[in-house]
C-alpha positions as CSV (number, residue, x, y, z in Angstrom):
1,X,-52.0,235.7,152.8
2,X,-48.5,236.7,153.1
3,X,-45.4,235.0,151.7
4,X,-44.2,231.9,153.7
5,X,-41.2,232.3,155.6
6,X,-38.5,229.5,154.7
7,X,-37.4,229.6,158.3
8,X,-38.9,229.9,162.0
9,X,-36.3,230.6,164.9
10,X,-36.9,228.7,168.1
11,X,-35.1,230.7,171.0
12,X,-33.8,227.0,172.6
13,X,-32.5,228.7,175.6
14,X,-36.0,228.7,176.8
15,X,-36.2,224.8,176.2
16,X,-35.9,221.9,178.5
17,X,-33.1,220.0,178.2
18,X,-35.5,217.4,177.3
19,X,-37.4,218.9,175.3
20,X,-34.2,220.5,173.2
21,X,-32.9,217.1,172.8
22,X,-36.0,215.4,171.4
23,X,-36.3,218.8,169.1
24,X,-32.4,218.1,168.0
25,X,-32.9,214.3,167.1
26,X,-35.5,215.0,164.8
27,X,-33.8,218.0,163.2
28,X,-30.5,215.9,162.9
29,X,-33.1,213.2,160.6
30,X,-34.5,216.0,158.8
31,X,-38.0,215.4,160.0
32,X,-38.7,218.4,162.5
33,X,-40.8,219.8,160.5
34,X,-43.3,216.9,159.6
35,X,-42.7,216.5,163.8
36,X,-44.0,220.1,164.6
37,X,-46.5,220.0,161.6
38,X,-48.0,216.4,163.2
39,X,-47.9,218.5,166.8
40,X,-50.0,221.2,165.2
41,X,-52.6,219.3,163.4
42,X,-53.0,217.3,166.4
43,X,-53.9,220.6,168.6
44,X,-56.3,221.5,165.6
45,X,-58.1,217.9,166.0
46,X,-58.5,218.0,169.2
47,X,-59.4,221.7,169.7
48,X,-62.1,220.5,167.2
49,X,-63.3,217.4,169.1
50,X,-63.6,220.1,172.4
51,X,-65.5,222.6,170.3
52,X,-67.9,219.5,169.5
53,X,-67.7,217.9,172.9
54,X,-68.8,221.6,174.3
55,X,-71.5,222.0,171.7
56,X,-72.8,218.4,172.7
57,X,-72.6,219.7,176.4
58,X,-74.5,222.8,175.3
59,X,-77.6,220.4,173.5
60,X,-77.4,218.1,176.1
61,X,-78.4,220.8,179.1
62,X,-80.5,222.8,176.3
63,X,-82.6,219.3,176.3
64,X,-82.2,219.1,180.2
65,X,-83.8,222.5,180.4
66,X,-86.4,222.0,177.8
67,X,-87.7,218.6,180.1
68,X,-87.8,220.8,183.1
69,X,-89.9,223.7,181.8
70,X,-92.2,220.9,180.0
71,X,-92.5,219.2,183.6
72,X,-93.2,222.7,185.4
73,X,-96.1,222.8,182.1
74,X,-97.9,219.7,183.4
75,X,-97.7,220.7,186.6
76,X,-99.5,223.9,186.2
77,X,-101.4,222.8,183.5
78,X,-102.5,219.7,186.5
79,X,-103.0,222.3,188.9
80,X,-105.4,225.1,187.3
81,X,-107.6,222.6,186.2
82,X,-106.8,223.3,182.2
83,X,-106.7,220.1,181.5
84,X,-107.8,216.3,183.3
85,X,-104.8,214.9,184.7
86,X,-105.9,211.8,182.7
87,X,-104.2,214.0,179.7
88,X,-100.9,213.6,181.0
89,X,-100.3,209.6,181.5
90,X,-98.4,207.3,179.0
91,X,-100.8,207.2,176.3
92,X,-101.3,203.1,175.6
93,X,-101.9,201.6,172.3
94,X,-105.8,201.6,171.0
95,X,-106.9,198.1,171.8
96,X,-108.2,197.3,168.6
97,X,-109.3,193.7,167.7
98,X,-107.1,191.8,165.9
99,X,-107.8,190.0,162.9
100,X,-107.3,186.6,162.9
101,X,-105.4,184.5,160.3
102,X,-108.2,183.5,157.6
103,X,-110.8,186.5,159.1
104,X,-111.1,189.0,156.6
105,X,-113.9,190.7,157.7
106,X,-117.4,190.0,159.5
107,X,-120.0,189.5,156.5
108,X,-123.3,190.5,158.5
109,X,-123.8,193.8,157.3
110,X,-123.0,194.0,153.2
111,X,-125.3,196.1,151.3
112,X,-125.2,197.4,148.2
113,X,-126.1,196.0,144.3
114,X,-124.6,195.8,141.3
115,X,-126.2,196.4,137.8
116,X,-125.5,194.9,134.3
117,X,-123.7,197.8,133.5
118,X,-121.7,197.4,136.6
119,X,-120.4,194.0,135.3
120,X,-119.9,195.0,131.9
121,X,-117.1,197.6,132.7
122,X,-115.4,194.6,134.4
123,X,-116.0,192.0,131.8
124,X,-111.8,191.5,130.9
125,X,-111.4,189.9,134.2
């Protein structure tokens, strides 16, 4: 990077009288240049925020695109007979029975047995 410059030259001719007189009441406090530098980093946020707001634009019709090809899937998927159209509904929790406070589990069919040897590895309990 190059030297720094100590001084920019703003052609005022070119100015607003409105803009020339809010540029010469800063420069007459000395604060012009925290004034323009604010300006600046203020274009930098918000060129920033549109670069994100345009990538979020970007994901958002990538997504739009991605649930339109998926629907066009089904569709033909429905349509040659690949798969049941069953396939495609809202898939619904298993209905499994719930175990009830106290119910641990039904006790009808236990098998096994245990041998001395069995209860001698668990003899510290």
């Amino acid at each position: 990077m190059s030297e720094r410059q100590n001084a920019f030259t703003i052609k005022t001719n070119r100015l607003s009288d409105e803009v020339y007189n809010k540029l010469a009441t800063y420069a007459k406090s000395r604060k012009l240049g925290d004034y323009i530098s604010s300006l600046i980093l203020r274009d930098l946020d918000d060129s920033s925020t549109g670069r994100k707001a345009m990538e979020d634009k970007k994901t958002y019709e990538m997504f739009e695109h991605i649930k339109n090809e998926l629907a066009d899937l089904k569709t033909l998927a429905q349509t040659t007979g690949f798969v049941g159209s069953d396939s495609f509904k809202e898939e619904k929790p298993s209905k499994m029975p719930q175990l009830k406070e106290g119910k641990v589990a039904d006790l009808e069919n236990i098998s096994g047995s245990l041998d001395d040897d069995d209860l001698e590895e668990y003899s510290d309990f």
